[in-house]
C-alpha positions as CSV (number, residue, x, y, z in Angstrom):
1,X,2.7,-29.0,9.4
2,X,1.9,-28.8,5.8
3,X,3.9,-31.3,3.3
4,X,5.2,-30.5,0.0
5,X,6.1,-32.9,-2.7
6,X,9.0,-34.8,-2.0
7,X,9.5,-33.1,1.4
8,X,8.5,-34.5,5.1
9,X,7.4,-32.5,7.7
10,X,9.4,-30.3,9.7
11,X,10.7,-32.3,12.8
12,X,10.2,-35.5,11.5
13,X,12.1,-38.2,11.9
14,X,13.6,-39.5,8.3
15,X,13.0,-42.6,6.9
16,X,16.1,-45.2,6.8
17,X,16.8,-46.5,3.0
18,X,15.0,-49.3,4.1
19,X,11.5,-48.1,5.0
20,X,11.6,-46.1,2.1
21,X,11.9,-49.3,0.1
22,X,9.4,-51.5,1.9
23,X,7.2,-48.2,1.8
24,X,7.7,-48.0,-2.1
25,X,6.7,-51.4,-2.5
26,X,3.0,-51.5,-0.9
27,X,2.5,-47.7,-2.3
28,X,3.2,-49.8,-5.4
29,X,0.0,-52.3,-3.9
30,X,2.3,-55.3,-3.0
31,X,1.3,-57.4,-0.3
32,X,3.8,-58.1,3.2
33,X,4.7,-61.5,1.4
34,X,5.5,-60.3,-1.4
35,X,7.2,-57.3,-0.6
36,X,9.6,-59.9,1.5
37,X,10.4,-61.8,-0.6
38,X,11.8,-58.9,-3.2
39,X,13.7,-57.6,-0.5
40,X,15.1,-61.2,0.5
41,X,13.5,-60.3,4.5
42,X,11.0,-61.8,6.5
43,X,7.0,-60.8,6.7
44,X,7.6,-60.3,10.5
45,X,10.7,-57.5,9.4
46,X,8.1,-56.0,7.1
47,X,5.5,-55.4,9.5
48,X,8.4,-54.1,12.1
49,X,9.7,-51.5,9.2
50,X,5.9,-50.4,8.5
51,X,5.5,-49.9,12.4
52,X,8.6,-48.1,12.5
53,X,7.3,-46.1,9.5
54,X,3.9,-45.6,11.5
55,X,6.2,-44.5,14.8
56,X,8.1,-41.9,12.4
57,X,4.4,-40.5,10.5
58,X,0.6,-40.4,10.8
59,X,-0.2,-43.8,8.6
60,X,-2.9,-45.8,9.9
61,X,-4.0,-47.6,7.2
62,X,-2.2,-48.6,3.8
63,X,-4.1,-45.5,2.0
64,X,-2.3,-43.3,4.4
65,X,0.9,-45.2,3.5
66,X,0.9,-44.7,-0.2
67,X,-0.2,-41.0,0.5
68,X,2.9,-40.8,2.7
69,X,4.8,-42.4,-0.3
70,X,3.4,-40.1,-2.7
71,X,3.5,-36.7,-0.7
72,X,7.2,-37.9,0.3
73,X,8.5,-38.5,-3.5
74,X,8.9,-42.1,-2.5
75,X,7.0,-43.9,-4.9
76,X,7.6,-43.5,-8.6
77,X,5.0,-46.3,-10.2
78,X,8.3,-48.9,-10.0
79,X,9.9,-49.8,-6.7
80,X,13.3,-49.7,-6.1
């Protein structure tokens, strides 16, 4: 399944507004706490959004995660 710039792969599931913004924010190298407490969640609803991220995509590890970001069009240097 080859992915293009802001594109995911055929068949896959999309990401709610909400993974896409707790994905932005550690592309953008922000830690679970921190990325909680922008979004006004909990560190336990992080990790549950980055497992339901991992469910959706092949992301392992956090590098795979900000190459998901990137090769998605998610992250744009400033999270939203």
């Amino acid at each position: 399944m080859p992915v293009t710039s802001r594109s995911r792969p055929q068949n896959a599931p999309a990401l709610s507004h909400r993974e896409r913004q707790v994905l932005a924010h550690i592309a953008a190298g922000l830690s679970h706490k921190q990325v909680a407490r922008r979004l006004g969640i909990s560190v336990h609803t992080v990790s549950t959004y980055l497992r339901r991220i991992r469910t959706k995509r092949t992301a392992p590890t956090v590098a795979h995660l900000i190459r998901l970001g990137v090769a998605e069009g998610i992250t744009s240097g400033t999270p939203s």
